[in-house]
N, C-alpha and C positions, 0 to 999 in steps of 0.2 A: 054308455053305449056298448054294447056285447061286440067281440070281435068277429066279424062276419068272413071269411071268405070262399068263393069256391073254388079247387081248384082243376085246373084247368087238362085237358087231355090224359083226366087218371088213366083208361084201358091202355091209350098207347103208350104210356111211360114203365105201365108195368109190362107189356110187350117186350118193348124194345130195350128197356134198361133188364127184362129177365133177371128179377130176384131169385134166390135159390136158397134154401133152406143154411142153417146157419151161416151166411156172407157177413160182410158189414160194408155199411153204408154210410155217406155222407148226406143230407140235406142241407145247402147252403142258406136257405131263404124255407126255413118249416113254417111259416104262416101260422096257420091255423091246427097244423099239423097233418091236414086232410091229405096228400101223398104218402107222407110216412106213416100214417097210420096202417094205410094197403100194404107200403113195403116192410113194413114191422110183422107184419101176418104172416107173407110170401117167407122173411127170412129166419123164422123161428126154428126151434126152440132154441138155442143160442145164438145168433147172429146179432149185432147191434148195430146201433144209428146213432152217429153224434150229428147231432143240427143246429143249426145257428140262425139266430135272427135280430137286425139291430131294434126292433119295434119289442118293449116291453109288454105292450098287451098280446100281441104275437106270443111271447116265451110264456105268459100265463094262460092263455089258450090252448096252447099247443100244450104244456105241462099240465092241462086237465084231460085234453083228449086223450094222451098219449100217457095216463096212469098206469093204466092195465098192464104196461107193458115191464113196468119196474127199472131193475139197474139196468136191462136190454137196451135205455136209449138216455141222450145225455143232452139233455138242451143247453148252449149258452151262446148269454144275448154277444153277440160279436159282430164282427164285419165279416163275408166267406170270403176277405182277401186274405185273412189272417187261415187260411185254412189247415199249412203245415203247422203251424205254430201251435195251434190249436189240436190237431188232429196228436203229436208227438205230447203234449202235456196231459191228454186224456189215456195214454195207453197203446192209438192207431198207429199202427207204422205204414197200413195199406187197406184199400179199399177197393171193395170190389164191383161197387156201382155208384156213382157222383151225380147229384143232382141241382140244378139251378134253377129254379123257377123264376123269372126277373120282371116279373108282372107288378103293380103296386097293389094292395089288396082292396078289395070293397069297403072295410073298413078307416085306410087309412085316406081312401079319397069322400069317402064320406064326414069324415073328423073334424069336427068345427074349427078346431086348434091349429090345425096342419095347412089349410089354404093350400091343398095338392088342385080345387075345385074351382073352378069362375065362375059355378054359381053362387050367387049372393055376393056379403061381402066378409070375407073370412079375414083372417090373421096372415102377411104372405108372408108362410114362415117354411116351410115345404120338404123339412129336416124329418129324413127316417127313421134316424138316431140321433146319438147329442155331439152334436156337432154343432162350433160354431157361428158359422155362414147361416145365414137366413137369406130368402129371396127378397125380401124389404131391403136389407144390406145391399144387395150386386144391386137393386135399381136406382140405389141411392147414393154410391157411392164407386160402381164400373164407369168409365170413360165411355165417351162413343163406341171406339173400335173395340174394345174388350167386350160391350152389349151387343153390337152388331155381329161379332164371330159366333159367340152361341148361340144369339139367335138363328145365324147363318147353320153351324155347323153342327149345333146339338136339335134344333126344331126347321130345318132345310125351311125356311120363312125368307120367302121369297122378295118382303120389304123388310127387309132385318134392318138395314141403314135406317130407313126410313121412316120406322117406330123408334129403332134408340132414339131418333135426334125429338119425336116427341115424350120420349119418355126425359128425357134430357131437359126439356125446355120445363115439361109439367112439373119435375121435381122446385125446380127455382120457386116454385110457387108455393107446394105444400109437398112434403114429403111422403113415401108410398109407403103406406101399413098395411091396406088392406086389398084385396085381390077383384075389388069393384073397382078399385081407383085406376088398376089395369087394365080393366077388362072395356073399361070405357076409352081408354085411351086407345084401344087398338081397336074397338068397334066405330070408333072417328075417324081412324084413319081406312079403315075400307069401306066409309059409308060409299064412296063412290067408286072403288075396285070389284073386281071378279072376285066371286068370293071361293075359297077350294072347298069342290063337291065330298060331302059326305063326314063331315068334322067341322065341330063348331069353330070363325076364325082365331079362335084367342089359344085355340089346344096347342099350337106347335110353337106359341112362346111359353108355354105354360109346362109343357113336358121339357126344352132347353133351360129355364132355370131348374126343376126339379133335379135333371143329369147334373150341371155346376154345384148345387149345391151339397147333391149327396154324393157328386167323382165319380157316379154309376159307371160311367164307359175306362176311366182308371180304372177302378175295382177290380171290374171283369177282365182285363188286361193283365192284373195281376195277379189272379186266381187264375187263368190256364195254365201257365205252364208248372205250378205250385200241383194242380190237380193232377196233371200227366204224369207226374212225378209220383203220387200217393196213391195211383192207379196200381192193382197189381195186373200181371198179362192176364189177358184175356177181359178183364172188366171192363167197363162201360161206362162212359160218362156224356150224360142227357142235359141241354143247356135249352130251356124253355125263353125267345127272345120275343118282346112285344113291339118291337120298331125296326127300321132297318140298319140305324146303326148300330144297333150289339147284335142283329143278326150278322151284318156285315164282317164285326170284330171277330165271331164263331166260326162262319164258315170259312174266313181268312186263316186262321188257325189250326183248324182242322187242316184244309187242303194244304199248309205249310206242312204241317207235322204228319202228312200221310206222304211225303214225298222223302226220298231219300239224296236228293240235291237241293239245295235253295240257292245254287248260285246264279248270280245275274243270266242272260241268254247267251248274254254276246261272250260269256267266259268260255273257253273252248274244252277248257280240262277243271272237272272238278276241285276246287279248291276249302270250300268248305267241311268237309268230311261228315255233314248230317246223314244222321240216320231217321227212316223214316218210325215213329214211335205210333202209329194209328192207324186203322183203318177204316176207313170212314161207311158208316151204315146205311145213312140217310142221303141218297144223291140227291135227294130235293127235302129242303125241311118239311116235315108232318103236321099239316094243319088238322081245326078242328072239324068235327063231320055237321050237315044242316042242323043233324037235331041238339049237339049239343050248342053251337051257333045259338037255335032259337031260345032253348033253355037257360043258356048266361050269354048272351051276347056278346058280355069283353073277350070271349074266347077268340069269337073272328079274327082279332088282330095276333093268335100267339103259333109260336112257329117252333115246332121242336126239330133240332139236331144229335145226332148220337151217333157216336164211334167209337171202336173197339183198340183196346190195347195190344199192343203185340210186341 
């Protein structure tokens, strides 16, 4: 299967992230390549892009689109938590626009192998790199409360308790491989519940094991303040979130690092001595506009932030 995906809010990222003729850039998540193909154009004829992607058809996708461009861009397949590490062994010392796209791609939720999907009955195996954790493993081998917290806290599943204790009971019987054996299991348990409008009910256990097994919400925890860092003043770093809690984790962040106290309220006299490193672009994240809505639909759920270095 060809690597498909589209990506999501191009005009506003090159808006607001403002490439400029020879910069350099970071892509944490280059997909398919289809953002930095635009900001490879914007920041020529010297400027470069190193980008990373943990999906190996990702890095041969992106390394065909992005030929024309030559030694101007540097793809390797990684995690963007490792981004100092990375950015310092490639030559970066600083970057002048950071990008995170943290959408899953069309391809990889389409992937027969991957079980990212509850349709059908796939592999549940739901790994973006090699890692590993598989989601077959956590259902087969989490305790209650360990199944009920990410249900709870990565997919806000409002019977979290009350599916682990049947995913619990079902395992006893036959072991979970495939992502039908789930989908049935949690389609029983709200045969007779309210179901939540506008998402099928199996999606927000289905996106809570995806975040455990790839650390998505770790990662991204540990790429802000790596990226603030790698920012030079005045650059810009653009963090694209599909849920609300890495929107959450962003906008936390940002409004930390745009303040120059973070001490408690009730502290009377500043005692931490933070300096404020941002300032923040976006008062309200930038959503997608109808027509691109109609044109890829997964865009409705993505929420861009962006703030400046100072």
């Amino acid at each position: 299967m060809q690597f498909q995906h589209t990506p999501v809010l191009m005009s506003e990222i090159l808006y607001w992230l403002a490439p400029q003729p020879n910069q350099d850039f970071f892509d944490g998540t280059i997909g398919g390549g289809g953002h930095s193909f635009e900001i490879l154009k914007k920041i020529g004829p010297n400027g470069h892009l190193l980008g990373t992607d943990l999906d190996e058809e990702a890095i041969i996708a992106a390394t065909a689109k992005l030929k024309e461009f030559g030694p101007r861009v540097i793809i390797i397949r990684d995690n963007f938590k490792n981004i100092q590490k990375l950015a310092y062994a490639k030559g970066f010392n600083q970057f002048d626009g950071i990008l995170l796209d943290l959408g899953v791609s069309s391809y990889e939720l389409q992937d027969s192998n991957r079980g990212f999907s509850f349709k059908g009955s796939l592999p549940l195996d739901m790994r973006m790199g090699q890692t590993d954790l598989t989601a077959a493993e956590i259902l087969n081998t989490y305790d209650k409360k360990h199944l009920a917290g990410i249900f709870k806290d990565y997919g806000e599943e409002r019977y979290a308790n009350q599916i682990a204790d049947a995913i619990i009971d079902a395992r006893k019987k036959e072991k979970f491989q495939t992502t039908n054996q789930l989908t049935v299991i949690i389609e029983n348990y709200y045969q007779h519940k309210s179901k939540p409008k506008g998402i099928h009910i199996a999606t927000k256990i289905f996106q809570a094991l995806r975040i455990e097994v790839n650390q998505e919400l770790e990662n991204l925890k540990q790429f802000l303040p790596q990226a603030i860092n790698l920012l030079k003043k005045n650059g810009r770093i653009g963090i694209i979130s599909f849920h609300s809690l890495e929107d959450r984790i962003v906008k936390d962040f940002f409004r930390q690092e745009s303040k120059d106290c973070i001490c408690p309220p009730e502290t009377p006299i500043c005692q931490c001595q933070h300096q404020a490193s941002l300032k923040i672009l976006t008062k309200k994240p930038i959503i997608a506009s109808a027509a691109e809505i109609k044109n890829n639909p997964r865009s409705r759920s993505a929420k861009l932030r962006v703030a400046l270095k100072i």
